[in-house]
Biopython code that builds the backbone (N, CA, C, O; Angstrom):
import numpy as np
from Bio.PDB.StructureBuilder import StructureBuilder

atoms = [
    (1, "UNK", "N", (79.356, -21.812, -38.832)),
    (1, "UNK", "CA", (78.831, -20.858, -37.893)),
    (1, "UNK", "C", (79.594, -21.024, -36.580)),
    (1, "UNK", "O", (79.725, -22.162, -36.129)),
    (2, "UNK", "N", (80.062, -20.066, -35.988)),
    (2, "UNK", "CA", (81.033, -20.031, -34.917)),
    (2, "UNK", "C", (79.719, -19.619, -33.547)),
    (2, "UNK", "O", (79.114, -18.548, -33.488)),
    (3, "UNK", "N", (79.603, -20.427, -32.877)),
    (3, "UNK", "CA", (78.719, -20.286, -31.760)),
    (3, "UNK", "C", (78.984, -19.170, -30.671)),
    (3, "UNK", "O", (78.278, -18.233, -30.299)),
    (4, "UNK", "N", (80.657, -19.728, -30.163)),
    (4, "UNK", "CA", (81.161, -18.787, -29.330)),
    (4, "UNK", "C", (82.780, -18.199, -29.768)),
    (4, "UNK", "O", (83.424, -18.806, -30.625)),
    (5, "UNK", "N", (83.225, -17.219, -29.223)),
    (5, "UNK", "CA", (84.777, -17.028, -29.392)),
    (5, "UNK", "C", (85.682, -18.074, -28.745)),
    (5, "UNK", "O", (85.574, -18.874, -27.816)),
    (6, "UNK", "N", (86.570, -17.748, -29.581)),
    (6, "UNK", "CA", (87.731, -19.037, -29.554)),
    (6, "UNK", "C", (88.037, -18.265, -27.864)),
    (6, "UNK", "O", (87.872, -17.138, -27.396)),
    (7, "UNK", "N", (88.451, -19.317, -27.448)),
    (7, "UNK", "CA", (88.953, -19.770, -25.798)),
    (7, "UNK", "C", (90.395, -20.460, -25.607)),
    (7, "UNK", "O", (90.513, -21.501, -26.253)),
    (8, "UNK", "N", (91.352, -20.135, -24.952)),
    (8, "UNK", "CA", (92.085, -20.734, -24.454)),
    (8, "UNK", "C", (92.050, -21.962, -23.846)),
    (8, "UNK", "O", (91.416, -21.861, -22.795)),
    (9, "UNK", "N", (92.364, -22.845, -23.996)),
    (9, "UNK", "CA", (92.147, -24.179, -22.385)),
    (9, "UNK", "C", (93.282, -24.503, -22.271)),
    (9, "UNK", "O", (94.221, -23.956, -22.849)),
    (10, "UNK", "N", (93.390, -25.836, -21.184)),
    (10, "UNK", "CA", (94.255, -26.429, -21.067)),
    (10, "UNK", "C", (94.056, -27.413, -21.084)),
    (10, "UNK", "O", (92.941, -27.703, -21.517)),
    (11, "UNK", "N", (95.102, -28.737, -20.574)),
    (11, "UNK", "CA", (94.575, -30.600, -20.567)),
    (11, "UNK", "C", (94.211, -30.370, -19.291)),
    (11, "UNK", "O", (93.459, -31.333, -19.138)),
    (12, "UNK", "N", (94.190, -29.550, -17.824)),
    (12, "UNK", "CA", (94.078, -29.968, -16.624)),
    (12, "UNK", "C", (92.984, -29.794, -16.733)),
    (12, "UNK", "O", (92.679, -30.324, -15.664)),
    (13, "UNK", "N", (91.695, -29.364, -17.291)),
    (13, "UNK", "CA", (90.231, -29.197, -16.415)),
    (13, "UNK", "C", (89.567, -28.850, -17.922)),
    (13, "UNK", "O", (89.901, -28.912, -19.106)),
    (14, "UNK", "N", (88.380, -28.434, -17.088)),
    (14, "UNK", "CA", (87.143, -27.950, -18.153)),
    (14, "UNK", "C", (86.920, -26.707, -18.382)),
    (14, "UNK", "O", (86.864, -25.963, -17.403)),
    (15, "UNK", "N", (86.707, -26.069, -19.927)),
    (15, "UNK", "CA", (86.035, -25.076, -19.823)),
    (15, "UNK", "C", (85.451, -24.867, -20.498)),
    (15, "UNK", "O", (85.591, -25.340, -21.626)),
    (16, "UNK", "N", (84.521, -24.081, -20.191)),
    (16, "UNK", "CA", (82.458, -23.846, -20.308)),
    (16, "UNK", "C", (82.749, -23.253, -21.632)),
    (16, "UNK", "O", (83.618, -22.390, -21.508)),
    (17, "UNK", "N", (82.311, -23.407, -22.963)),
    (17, "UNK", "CA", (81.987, -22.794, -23.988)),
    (17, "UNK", "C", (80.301, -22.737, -24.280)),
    (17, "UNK", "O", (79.596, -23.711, -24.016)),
    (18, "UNK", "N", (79.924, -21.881, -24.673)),
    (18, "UNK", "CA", (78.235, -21.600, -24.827)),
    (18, "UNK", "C", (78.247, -20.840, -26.096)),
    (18, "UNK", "O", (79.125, -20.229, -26.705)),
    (19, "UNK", "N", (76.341, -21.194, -26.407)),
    (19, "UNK", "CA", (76.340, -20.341, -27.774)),
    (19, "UNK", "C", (74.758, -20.859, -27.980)),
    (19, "UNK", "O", (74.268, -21.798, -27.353)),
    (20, "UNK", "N", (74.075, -20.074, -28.963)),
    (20, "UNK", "CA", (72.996, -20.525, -29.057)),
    (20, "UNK", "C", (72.955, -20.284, -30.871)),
    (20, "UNK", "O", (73.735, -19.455, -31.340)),
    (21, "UNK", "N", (72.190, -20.908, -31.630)),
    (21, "UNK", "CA", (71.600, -20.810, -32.943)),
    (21, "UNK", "C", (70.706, -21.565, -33.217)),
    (21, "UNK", "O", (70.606, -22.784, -33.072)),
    (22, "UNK", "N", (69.403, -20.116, -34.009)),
    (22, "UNK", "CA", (68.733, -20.799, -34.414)),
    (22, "UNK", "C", (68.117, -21.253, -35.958)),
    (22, "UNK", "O", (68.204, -20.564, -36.974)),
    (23, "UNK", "N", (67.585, -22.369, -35.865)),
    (23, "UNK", "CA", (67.847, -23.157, -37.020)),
    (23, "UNK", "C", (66.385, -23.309, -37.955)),
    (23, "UNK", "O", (65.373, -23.484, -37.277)),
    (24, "UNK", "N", (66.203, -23.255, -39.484)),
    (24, "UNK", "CA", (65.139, -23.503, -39.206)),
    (24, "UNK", "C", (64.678, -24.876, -41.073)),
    (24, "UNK", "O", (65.265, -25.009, -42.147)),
    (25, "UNK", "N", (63.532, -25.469, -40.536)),
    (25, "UNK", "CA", (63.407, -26.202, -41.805)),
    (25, "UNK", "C", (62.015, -26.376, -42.538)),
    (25, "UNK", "O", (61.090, -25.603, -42.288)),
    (26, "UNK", "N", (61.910, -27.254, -43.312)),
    (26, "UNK", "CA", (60.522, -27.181, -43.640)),
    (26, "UNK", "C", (60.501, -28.979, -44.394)),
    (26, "UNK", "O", (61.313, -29.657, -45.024)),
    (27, "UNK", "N", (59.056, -29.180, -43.869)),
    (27, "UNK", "CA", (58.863, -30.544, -43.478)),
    (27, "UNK", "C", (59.109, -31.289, -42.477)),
    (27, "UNK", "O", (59.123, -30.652, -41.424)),
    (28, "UNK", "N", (59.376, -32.748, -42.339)),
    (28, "UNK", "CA", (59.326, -33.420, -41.146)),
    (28, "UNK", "C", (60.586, -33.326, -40.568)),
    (28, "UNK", "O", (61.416, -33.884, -41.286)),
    (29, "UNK", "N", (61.111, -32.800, -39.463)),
    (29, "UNK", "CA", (62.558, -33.207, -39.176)),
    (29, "UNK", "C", (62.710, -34.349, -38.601)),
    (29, "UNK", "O", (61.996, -34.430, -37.602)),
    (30, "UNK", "N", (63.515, -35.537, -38.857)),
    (30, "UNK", "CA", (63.576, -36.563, -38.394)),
    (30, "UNK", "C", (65.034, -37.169, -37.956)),
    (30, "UNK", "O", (65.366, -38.341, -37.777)),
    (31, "UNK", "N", (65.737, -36.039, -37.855)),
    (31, "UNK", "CA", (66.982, -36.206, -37.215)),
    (31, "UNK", "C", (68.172, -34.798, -37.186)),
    (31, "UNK", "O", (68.069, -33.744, -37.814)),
    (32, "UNK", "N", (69.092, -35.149, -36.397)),
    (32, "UNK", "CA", (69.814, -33.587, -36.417)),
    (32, "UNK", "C", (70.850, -34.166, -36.145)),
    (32, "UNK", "O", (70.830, -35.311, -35.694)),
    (33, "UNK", "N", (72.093, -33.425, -36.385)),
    (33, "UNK", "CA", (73.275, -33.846, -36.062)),
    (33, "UNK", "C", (74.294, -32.478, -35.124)),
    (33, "UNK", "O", (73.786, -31.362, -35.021)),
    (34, "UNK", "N", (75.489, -32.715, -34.609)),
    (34, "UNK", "CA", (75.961, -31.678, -33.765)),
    (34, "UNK", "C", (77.179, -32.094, -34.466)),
    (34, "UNK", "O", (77.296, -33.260, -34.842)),
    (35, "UNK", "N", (78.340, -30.985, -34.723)),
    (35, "UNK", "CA", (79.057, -31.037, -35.534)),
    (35, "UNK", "C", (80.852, -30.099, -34.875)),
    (35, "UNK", "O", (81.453, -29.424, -35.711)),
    (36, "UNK", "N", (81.249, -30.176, -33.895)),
    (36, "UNK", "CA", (82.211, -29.372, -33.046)),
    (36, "UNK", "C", (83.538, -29.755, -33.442)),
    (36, "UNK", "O", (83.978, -30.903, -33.514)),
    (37, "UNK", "N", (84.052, -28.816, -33.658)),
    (37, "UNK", "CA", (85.504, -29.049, -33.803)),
    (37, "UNK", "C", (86.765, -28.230, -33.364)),
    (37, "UNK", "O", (86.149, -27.366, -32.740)),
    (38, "UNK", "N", (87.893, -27.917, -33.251)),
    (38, "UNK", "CA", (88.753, -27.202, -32.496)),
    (38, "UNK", "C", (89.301, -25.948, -33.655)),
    (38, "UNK", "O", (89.079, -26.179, -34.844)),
    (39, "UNK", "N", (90.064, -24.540, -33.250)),
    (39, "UNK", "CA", (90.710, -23.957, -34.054)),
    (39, "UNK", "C", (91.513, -24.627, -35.734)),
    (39, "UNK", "O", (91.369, -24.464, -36.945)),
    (40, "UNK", "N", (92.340, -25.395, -34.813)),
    (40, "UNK", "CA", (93.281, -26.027, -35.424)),
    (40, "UNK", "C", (92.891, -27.368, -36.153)),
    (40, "UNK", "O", (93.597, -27.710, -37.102)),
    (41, "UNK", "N", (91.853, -28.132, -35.797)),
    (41, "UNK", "CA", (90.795, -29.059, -36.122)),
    (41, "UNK", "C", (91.855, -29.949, -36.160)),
    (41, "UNK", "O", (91.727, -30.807, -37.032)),
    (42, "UNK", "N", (93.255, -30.044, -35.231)),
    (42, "UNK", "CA", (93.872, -31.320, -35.379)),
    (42, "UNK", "C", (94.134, -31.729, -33.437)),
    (42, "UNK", "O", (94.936, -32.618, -33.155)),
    (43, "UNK", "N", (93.559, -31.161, -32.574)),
    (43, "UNK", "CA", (93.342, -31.211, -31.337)),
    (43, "UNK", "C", (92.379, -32.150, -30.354)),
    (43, "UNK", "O", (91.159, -31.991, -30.374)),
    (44, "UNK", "N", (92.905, -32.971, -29.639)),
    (44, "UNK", "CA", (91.632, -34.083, -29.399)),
    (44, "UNK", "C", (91.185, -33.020, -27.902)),
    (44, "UNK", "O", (91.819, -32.213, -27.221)),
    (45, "UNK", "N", (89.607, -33.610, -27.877)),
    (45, "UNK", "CA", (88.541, -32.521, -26.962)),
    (45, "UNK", "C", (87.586, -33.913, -26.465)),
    (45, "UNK", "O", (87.518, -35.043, -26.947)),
    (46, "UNK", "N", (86.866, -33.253, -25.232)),
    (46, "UNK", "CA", (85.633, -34.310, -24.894)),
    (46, "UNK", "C", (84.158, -33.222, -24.863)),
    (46, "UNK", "O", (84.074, -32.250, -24.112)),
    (47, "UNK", "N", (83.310, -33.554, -25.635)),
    (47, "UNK", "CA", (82.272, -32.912, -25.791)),
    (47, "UNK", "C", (81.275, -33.544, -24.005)),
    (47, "UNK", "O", (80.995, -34.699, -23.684)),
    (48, "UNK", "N", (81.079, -32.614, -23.461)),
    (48, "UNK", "CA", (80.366, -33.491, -22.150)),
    (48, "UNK", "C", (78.911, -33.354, -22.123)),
    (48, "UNK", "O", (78.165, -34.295, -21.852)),
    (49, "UNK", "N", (78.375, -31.754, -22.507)),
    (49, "UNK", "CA", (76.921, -31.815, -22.496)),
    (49, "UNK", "C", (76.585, -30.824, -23.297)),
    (49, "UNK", "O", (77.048, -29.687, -23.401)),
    (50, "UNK", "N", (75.389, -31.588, -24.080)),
    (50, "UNK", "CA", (75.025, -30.619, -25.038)),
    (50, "UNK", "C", (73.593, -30.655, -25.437)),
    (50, "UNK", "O", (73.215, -31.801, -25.685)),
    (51, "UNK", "N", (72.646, -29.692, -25.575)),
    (51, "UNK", "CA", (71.077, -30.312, -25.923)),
    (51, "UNK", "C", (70.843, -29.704, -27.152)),
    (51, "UNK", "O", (71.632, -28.840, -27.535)),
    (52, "UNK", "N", (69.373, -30.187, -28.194)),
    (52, "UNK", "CA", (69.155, -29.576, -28.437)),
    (52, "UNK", "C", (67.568, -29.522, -28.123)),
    (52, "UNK", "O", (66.861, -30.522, -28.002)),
    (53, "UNK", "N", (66.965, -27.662, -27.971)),
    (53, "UNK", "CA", (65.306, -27.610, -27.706)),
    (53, "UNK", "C", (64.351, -26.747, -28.577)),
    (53, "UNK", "O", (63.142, -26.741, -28.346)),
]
sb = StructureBuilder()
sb.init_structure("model")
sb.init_model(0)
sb.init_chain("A")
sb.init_seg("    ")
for serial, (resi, resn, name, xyz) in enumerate(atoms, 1):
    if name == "N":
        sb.init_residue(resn, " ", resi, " ")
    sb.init_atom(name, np.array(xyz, "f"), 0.0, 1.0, " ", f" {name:<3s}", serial, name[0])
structure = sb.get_structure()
């Protein structure tokens, strides 16, 4: 599931990607995982903030 459109960046700074999905289960949830990766999925990135509510 693609959250937001692919973005340009660069190495000098940050930029804001956003997206929302919602998810759903049945029974106890007792853990979740976050799963991000790049176009090219061979690109190193710093994930800085992320929630889930």
């Amino acid at each position: 599931m693609q959250l937001t459109p692919a973005a340009t960046v660069n190495s000098g700074g940050w930029t804001q990607l956003t997206g929302t999905a919602t998810v759903s289960w049945t029974g106890t949830l007792s853990g979740a995982s976050l799963y991000v990766e790049t176009a090219a999925g061979t690109d190193g990135y710093y994930l800085d903030d992320a929630s889930f509510q």
